[in-house]
Structures are given as structure tokens and as C-alpha cells.
ZAPAVO-336704 format. One record per residue (C-alpha): y, z, x; residue in three letters; residue number from 1. Coordinates in Angstrom, 2 decimals. Layout:
        Y        Z        X  residuo  num
        Y        Z        X      Ala  NUM
...
//
This chain:
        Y        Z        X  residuo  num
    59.31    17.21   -18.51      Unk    1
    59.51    13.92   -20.30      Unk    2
    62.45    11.71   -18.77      Unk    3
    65.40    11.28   -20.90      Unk    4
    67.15     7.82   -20.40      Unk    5
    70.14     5.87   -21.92      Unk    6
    69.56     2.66   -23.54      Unk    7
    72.23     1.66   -25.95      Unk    8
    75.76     2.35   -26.36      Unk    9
    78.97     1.94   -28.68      Unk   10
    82.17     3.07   -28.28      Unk   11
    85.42     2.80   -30.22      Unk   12
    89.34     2.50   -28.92      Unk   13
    90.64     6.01   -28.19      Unk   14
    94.13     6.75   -29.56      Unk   15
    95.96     6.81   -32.78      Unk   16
    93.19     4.46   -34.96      Unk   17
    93.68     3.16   -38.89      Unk   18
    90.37     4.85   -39.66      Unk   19
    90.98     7.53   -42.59      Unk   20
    88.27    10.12   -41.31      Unk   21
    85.90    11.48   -38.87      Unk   22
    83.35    10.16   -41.26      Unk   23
    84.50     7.01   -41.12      Unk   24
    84.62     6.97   -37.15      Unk   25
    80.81     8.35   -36.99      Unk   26
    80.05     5.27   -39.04      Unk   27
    82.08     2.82   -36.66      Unk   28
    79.38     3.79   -33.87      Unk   29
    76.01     4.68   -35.31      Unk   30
    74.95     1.35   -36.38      Unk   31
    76.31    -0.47   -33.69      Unk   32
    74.39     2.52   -30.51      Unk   33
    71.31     1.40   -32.49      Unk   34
    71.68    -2.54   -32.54      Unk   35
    73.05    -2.05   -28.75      Unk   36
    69.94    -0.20   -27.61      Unk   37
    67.80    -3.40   -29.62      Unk   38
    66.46    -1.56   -31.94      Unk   39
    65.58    -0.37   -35.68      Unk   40
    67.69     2.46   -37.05      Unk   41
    63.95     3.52   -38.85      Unk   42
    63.14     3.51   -35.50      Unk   43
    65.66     6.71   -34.81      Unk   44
    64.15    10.34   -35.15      Unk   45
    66.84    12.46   -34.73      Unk   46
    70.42    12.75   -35.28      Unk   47
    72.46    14.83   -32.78      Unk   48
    76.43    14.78   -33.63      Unk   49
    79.17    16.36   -31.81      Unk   50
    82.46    17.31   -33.66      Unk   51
    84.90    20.17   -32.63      Unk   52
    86.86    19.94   -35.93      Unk   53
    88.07    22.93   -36.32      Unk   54
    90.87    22.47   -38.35      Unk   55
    91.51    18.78   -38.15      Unk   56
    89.22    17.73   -40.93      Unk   57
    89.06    19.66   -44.29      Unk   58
    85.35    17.74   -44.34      Unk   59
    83.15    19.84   -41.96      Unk   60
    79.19    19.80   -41.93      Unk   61
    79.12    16.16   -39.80      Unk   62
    75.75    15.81   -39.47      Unk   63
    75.14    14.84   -43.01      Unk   64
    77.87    11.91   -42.23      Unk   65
    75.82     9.62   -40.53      Unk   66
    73.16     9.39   -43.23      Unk   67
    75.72     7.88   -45.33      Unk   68
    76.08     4.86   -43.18      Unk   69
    72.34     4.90   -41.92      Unk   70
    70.31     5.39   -45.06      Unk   71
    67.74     4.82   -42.85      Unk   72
    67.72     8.59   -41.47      Unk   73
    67.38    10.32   -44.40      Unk   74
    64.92    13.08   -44.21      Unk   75
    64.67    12.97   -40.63      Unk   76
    66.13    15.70   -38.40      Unk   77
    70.29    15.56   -37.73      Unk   78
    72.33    18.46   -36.10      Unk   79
    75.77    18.99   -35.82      Unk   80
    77.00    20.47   -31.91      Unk   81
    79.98    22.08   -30.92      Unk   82
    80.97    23.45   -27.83      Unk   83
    84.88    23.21   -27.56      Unk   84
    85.73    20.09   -25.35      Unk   85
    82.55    19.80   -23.94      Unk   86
    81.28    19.23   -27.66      Unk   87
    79.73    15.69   -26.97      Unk   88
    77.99    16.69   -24.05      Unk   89
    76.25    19.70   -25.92      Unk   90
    74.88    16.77   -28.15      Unk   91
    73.63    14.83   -25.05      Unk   92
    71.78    17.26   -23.61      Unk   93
    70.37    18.48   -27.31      Unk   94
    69.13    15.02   -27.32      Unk   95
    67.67    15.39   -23.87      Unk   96
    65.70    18.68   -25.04      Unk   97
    64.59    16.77   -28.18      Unk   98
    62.85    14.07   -26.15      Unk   99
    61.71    16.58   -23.79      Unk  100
    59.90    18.30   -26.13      Unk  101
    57.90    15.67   -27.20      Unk  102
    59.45    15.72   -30.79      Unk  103
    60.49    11.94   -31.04      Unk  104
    60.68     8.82   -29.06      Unk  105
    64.79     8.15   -29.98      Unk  106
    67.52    10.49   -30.61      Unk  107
    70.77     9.20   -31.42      Unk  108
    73.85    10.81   -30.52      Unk  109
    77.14    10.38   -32.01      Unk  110
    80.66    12.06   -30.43      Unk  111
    83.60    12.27   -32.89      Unk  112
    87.25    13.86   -33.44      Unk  113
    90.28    12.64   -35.76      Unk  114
    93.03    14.40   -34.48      Unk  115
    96.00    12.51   -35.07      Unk  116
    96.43    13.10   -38.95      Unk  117
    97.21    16.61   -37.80      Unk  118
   100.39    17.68   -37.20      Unk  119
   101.44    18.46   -34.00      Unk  120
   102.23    22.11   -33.86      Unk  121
    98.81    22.70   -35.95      Unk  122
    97.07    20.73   -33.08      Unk  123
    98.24    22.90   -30.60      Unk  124
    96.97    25.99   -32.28      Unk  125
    93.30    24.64   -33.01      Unk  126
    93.01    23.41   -29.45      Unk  127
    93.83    27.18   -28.67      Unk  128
    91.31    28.47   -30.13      Unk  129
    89.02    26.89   -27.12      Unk  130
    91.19    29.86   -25.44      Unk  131
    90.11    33.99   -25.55      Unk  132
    92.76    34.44   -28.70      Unk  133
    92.76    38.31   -28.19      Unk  134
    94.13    37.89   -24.55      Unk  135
    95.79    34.31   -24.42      Unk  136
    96.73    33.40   -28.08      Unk  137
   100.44    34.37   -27.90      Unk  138
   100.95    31.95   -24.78      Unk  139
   103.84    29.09   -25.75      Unk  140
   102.55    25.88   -25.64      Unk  141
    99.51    26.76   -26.85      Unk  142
    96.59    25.21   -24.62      Unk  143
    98.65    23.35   -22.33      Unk  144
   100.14    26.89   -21.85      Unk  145
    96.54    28.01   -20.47      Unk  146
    96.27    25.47   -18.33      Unk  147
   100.13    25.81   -17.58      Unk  148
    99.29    29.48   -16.04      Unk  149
    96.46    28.34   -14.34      Unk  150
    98.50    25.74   -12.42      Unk  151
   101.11    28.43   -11.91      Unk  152
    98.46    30.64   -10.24      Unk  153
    97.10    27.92    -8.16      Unk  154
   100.86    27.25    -6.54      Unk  155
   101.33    30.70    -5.80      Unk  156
    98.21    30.94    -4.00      Unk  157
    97.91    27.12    -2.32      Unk  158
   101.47    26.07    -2.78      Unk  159
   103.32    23.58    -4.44      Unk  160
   101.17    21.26    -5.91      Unk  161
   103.39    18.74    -7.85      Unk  162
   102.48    15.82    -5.49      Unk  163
    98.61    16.13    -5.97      Unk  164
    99.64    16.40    -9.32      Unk  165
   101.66    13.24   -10.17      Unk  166
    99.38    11.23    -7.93      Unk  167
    96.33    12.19   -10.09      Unk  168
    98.47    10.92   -13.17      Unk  169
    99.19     7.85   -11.82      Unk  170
    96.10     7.09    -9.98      Unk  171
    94.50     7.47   -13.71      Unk  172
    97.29     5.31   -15.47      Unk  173
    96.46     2.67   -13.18      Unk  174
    93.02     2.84   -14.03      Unk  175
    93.17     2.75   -16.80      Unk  176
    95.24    -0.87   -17.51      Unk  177
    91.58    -1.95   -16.98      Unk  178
    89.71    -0.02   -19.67      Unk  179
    89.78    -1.72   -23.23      Unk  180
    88.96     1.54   -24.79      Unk  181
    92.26     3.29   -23.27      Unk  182
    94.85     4.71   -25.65      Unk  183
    97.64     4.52   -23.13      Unk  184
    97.09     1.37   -20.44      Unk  185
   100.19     1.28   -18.58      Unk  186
   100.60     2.47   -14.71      Unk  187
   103.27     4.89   -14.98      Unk  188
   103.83     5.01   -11.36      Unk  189
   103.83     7.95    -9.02      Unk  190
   107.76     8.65    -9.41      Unk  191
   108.09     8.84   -13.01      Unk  192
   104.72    11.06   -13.18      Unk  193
   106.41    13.51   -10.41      Unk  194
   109.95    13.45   -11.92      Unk  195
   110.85    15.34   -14.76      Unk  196
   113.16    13.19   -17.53      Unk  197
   113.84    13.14   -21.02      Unk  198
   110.65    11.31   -20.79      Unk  199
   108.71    13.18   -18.88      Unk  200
   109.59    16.74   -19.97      Unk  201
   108.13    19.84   -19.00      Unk  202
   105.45    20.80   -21.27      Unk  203
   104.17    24.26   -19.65      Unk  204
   105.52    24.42   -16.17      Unk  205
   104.69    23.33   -13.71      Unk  206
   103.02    20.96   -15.69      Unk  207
   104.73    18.04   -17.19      Unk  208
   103.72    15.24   -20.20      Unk  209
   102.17    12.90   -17.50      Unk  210
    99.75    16.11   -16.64      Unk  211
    98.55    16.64   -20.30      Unk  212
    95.27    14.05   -21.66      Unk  213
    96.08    12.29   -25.16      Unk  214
    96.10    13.51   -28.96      Unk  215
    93.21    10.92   -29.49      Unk  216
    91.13     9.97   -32.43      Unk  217
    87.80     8.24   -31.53      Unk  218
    84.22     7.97   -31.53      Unk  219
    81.18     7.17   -28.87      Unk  220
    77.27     6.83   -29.43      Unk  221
    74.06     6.56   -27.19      Unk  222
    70.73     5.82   -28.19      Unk  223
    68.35     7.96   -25.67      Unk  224
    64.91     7.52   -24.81      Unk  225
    61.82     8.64   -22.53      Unk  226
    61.20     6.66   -19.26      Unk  227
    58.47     4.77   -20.29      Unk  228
    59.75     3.53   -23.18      Unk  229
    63.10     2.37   -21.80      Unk  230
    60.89     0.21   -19.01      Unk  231
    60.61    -1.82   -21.52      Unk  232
    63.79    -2.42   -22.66      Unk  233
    66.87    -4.40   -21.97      Unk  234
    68.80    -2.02   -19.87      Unk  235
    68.13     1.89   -18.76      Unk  236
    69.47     4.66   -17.43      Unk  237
    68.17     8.04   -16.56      Unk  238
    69.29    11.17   -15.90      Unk  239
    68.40    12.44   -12.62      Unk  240
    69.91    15.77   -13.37      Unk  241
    71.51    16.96   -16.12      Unk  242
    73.07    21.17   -15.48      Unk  243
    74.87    23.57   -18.01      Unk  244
    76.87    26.96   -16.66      Unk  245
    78.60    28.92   -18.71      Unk  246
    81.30    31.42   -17.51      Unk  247
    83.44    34.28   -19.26      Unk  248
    85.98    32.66   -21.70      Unk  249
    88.83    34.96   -20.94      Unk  250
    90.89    34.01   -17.86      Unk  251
    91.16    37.85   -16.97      Unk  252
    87.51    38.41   -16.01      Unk  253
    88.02    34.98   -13.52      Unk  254
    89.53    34.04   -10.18      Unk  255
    92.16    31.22   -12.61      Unk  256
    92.80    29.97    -9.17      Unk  257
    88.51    28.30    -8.89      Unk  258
    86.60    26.72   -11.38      Unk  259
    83.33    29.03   -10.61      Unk  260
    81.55    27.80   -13.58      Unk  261
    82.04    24.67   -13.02      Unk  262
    80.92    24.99    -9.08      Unk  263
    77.40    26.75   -10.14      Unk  264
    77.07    23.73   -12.34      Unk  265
    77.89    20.60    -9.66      Unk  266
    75.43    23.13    -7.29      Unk  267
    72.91    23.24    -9.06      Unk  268
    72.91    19.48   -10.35      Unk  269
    73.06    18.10    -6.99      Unk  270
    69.74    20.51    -6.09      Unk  271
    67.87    19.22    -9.07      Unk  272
    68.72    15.57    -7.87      Unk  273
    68.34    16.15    -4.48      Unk  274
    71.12    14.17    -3.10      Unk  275
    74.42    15.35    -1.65      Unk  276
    77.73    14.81    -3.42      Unk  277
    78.52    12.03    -0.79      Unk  278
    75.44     9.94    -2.37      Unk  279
    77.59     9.39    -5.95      Unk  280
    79.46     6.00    -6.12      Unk  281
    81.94     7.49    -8.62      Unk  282
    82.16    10.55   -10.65      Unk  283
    83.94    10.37   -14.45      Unk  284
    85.51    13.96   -14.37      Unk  285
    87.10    16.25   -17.18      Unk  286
    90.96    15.57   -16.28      Unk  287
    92.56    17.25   -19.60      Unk  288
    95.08    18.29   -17.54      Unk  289
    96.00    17.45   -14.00      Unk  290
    95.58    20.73   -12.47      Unk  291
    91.88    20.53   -13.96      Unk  292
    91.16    17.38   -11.88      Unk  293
    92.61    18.85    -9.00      Unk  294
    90.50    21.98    -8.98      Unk  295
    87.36    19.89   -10.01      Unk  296
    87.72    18.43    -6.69      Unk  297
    87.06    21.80    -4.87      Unk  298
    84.57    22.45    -7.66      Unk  299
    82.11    19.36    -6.88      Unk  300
    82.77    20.03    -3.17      Unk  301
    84.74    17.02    -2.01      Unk  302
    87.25    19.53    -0.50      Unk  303
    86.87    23.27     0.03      Unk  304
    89.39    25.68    -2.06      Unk  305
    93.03    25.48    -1.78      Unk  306
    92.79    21.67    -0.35      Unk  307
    91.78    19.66    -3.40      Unk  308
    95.36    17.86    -2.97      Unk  309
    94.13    15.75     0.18      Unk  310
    91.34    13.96    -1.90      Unk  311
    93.95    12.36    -4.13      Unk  312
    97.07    12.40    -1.57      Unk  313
    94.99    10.40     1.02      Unk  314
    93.78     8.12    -1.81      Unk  315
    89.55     9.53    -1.74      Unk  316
    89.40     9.46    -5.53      Unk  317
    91.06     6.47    -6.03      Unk  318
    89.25     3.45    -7.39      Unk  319
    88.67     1.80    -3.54      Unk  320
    88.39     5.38    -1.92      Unk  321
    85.01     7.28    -0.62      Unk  322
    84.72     8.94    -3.84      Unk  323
    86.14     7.11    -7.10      Unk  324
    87.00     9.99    -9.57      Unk  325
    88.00     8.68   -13.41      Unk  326
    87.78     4.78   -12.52      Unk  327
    88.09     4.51   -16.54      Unk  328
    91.40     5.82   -16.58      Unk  329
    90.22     9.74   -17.59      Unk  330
    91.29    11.51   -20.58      Unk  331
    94.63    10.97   -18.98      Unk  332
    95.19     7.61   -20.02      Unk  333
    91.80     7.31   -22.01      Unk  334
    92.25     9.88   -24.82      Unk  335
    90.87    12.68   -25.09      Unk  336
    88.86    13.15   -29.20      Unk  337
    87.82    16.37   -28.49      Unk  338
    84.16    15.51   -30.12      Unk  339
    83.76    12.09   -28.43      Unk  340
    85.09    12.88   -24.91      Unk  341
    81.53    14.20   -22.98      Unk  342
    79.59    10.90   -24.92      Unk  343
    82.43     8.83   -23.75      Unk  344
    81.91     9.57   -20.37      Unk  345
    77.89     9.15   -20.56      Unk  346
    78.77     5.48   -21.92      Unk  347
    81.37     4.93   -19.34      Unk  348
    79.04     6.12   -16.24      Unk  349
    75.92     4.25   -18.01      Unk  350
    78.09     0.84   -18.50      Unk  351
    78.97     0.98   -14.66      Unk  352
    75.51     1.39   -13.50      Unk  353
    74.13    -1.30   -15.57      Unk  354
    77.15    -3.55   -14.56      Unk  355
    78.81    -3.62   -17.58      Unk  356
    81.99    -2.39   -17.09      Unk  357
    83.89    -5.36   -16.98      Unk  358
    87.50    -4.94   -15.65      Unk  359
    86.54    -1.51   -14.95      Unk  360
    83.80    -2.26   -13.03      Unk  361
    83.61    -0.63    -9.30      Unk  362
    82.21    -3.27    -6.74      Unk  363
    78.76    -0.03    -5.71      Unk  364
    77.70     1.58    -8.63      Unk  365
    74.06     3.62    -8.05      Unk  366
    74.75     7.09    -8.80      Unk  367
    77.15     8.88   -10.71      Unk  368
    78.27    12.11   -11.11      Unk  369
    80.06    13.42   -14.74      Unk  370
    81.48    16.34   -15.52      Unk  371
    82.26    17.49   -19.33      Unk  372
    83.58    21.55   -19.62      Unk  373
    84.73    23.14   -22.72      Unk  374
    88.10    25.62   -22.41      Unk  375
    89.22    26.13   -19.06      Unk  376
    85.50    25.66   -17.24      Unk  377
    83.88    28.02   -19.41      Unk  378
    80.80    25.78   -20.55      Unk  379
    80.46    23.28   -17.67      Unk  380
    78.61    20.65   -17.87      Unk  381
    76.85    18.34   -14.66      Unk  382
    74.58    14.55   -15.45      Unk  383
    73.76    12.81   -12.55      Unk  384
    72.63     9.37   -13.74      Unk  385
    71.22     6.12   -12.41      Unk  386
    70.40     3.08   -13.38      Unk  387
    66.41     3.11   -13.97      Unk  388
    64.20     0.82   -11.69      Unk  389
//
């Protein structure tokens, strides 16, 4: 299989931007992936472009967008991707299966939402729909509810959790002070995260504001190639192994209590890399809500089930721990554009191992582990990547 590797990057500011429209946030990043990566956008032979929409644009069919600030592209394949919040890693790995095909020597991939136009209780409602409707669409709170139930599973099973919980909040505010790209870059602290205030309300108990990620709008690109192409270039990074595992979408054919989907996927990733999960310098993980992060840790295999609170309580996620998880900040305080959040993490992970993470940077950075799922780890998603020699 021909080698897919990352050579060029954008990214925009996550949060609540001036731009008018998804289109315009597609064009923010194209360009500037291409330039990044030191090349010609003629130079491009596919288009792959994630957007969840939904709902939140009235202007759907986003591949076509990116022609109108590339002219360049016209006539050459470009395919829109969707796969709830794991959207943008869809498009990465449709990118990867384009260059392994032999089809092209550079695929471009683009990772897009504009969600805060949308009114809030219409937000809610489209995120739901990333839910089994026919079994969970009445729950309040729409699909913090979902997550809300899960949590409330998880205590009754492993206990009270609300200490793992508010540490993971604030372990990802702090990180993400250092992240220019952050919507929300202010350490919260561990005591207002575990409190509940006027402030901090109770979204879907047990799980408060501080456990919820960001109505975001944003965008993120990355200009892929094949290994021996990227040699020659300015900067690489491959993909060592890249996994998808889908499970059932409705909670009542799972355990709510274990990410399984998300386990097979981590499994199976760290087989087709062959290294063990203790080789990763840092992992960028899919925190949409605390709980999530939380049971990722089991998922990966940092701690078995039930114990995923020690990795954050006695500080092995944080930033200067054995296993940095979310040294960006996470969707937490990042944002989470439902589109852009799986491309977002292959930029973060690729800036890191190239060095380029500035404030953000983590002093060992040779292999990292990221994990994008869509719904409540129903399409899980696994890239190990490292920086090519």
C-alpha cells in the first residue's frame, strides 16, 4: 500500500468567528494547506471535504465550495464526507485511500462547520441526530442528554466520578491558555469545574457546563502525500496506522458503561503499528464531553475498566505526565466545529511532531496517538502518526 503522509497544514481560530459561511471558512484554509505544504494548487488532484451540516447551513453540497476559491481544481475529483463528529476524519482517511490507490500524488482535505449562527435550541436538536432518534430522541438536553445517561450509568456501576471529571476540565483549560487556535483559553481551575454555580450549571446531570466541548465555528486543512514524495519536501509525517470500527448507534444494543468500538479501534491500530500504547508521546483524544475522555482512557488501555479516574487524578494525562492526553486544550477548551474537529487534531498531532507547536509544544514528541469518533463511539476512529525520517 502506498504510504500516506502529511505535508502541509492550515488551521483557523475555533469559536464564535466573523466569517458569514461554511463556504467562506473552506476558503480561509484551502489556499493557505496548499502554500503550507510548498506547493501548486494545479498541483492538487483531489478534493476531500468534511462537513456535518445538517441543519446549520441552508447551503449544503460543500464539495463544490472549494472550487470557488481554488479555480485551479476545477474538473478534478472533490467529495464531500460526513460521518457525524468524526466527519473530518472520514475525509482523512478518504484521502489516505485515494493515495493508496494510486489515483493521485496530492489530495487535499478540508474540515468545516459554522455552528454558531444557529440558534441554540436548534443546535441541540441537529447534534441529536448523531443519536438513534427512534430510541434516544425524546432525551432533554438533547446530546449532552446522551452523554448525560452515559455518565449516569458509569457512576452507578464505578461510582462517583465528579472528581475525574472536573480534573479532566481543568487539566484541558489549562492547556489550552497555550493554543492560539482555542476558543476558550482560560484555566478554569479544578474547583469551579467540580462545583456547580450559576456559572457552572448542570447541563445533563451529572454533567455540568465545564463537561460539555464548545458551540464552535471553524475550519482545518492538510495537504497529504505518498512517502516518496514527501522525502522531498520541507516537513513530513506519516501515518503508521490509521483504524476505523464502527459499532451499533443505539445505546440499547451496548454496554453505555465501555466504549467497545472505540477499544477494537485503539487494538487494532496499535497491532498495525506494532508498538504498545506506552510508545505514544501524547495522544489528542475526542473529549466532547468529560465522561468521553474518561472512558477513552480505559478504551486506549492506559487503565483497565472502571479505573479510568486514576490516569487524570494522579496527573498521567496531564501535559508533564507518562501519557499527555489533549495537550492542545481538547474540544473542551478548543472548540469543537463538528466538520473540522478529526482534521484539527491531524494538524495538531502533525505540528507537534514536526516541532511546530509553539507554546503548545511537549518537550518528546515521536509518536502520537488520535482518536476522532462520531455519536457516542459509534464510528471510531485510530491514526498513529510520526514524523517521517
Amino acid at each position: 500500500m502506498t504510504e500516506a503522509c502529511i505535508v502541509g497544514w492550515a488551521h483557523t481560530p475555533f469559536g464564535k468567528l466573523d466569517d458569514p459561511d461554511v463556504e467562506s471558512l473552506i476558503g480561509r484554509v484551502a489556499a493557505a494547506a496548499i502554500e503550507d505544504a510548498g506547493i501548486a494548487p494545479e498541483e492538487i488532484d483531489a478534493s476531500f471535504i468534511g462537513l456535518f451540516n445538517n441543519g446549520f447551513s441552508k447551503q449544503d453540497f460543500p464539495a463544490s465550495l472549494v472550487l470557488q476559491h481554488l479555480p485551479a481544481l476545477r474538473f478534478k475529483p472533490a467529495t464531500r464526507f460526513e460521518n457525524a463528529c468524526a466527519t473530518g476524519s472520514a475525509a482523512v482517511f478518504g484521502a489516505r485511500d485515494f493515495l493508496a490507490a494510486g489515483r493521485g500524488r496530492f489530495a487535499l482535505v478540508i474540515g468545516a462547520e459554522k455552528m454558531t449562527a444557529t440558534p441554540g435550541p436548534e443546535v441541540g436538536d441537529i447534534l441529536l441526530s448523531a443519536s438513534y432518534r427512534r430510541e434516544e430522541g425524546d432525551i432533554p438536553a438533547g446530546f449532552a442528554g446522551v452523554f448525560g445517561r452515559i455518565a449516569e450509568r458509569y457512576f452507578q456501576r464505578h461510582g462517583d466520578q465528579s472528581d475525574a471529571l472536573a480534573a479532566i476540565a481543568a487539566k484541558n483549560h489549562r492547556n489550552g491558555v497555550s493554543n492560539p487556535y482555542a476558543q476558550m483559553r482560560r484555566d478554569l481551575g479544578f474547583d469551579f469545574c467540580r462545583t456547580p454555580s450559576e456559572k457552572n450549571p448542570y447541563v445533563a446531570p451529572p454533567l455540568k457546563r465545564t463537561d460539555c466541548s464548545l458551540v464552535s465555528d471553524g475550519a482545518a486543512a492538510l495537504v497529504l502525500t505518498d512517502a516518496d514524495t514527501a522525502r522531498a519536501m520541507g516537513k513530513a509525517v506519516r501515518f503508521r496506522a490509521a483504524v476505523q470500527a464502527n459499532d451499533f448507534l443505539p445505546l440499547s444494543r451496548r454496554d453505555a458503561t465501555r466504549f467497545e468500538g472505540a477499544a477494537q479501534a485503539w487494538s487494532r491500530a496499535l497491532a498495525e503499528a506494532e508498538v504498545p500504547l506506552t510508545a505514544l508521546s501524547f495522544v489528542e483524544s475526542h473529549d466532547c464531553f468529560t465522561i468521553a475522555e474518561l472512558m477513552e482512557y480505559e478504551a486506549m488501555g492506559l487503565t483497565p475498566p472502571g479505573q479510568g479516574a486514576r490516569a487524570v487524578l494522579e496527573g498521567w494525562t496531564a501535559k508533564d505526565g507518562r501519557m499527555p492526553v489533549n495537550p492542545s486544550g481538547g474540544l473542551k477548551a478548543k472548540g469543537h466545529p463538528i466538520g473540522a474537529t478529526g482534521v484539527s487534531m491531524h494538524v495538531i498531532a502533525a505540528m507537534q511532531l514536526t516541532g511546530q507547536a509553539g507554546e503548545m509544544q511537549l518537550p518528546r514528541a515521536d509518536l502520537a496517538g488520535v482518536f476522532n469518533m462520531g455519536g457516542a463511539a459509534v464510528a471510531n476512529y485510530v491514526s498513529i502518526l510520526e514524523r517521517l525520517a
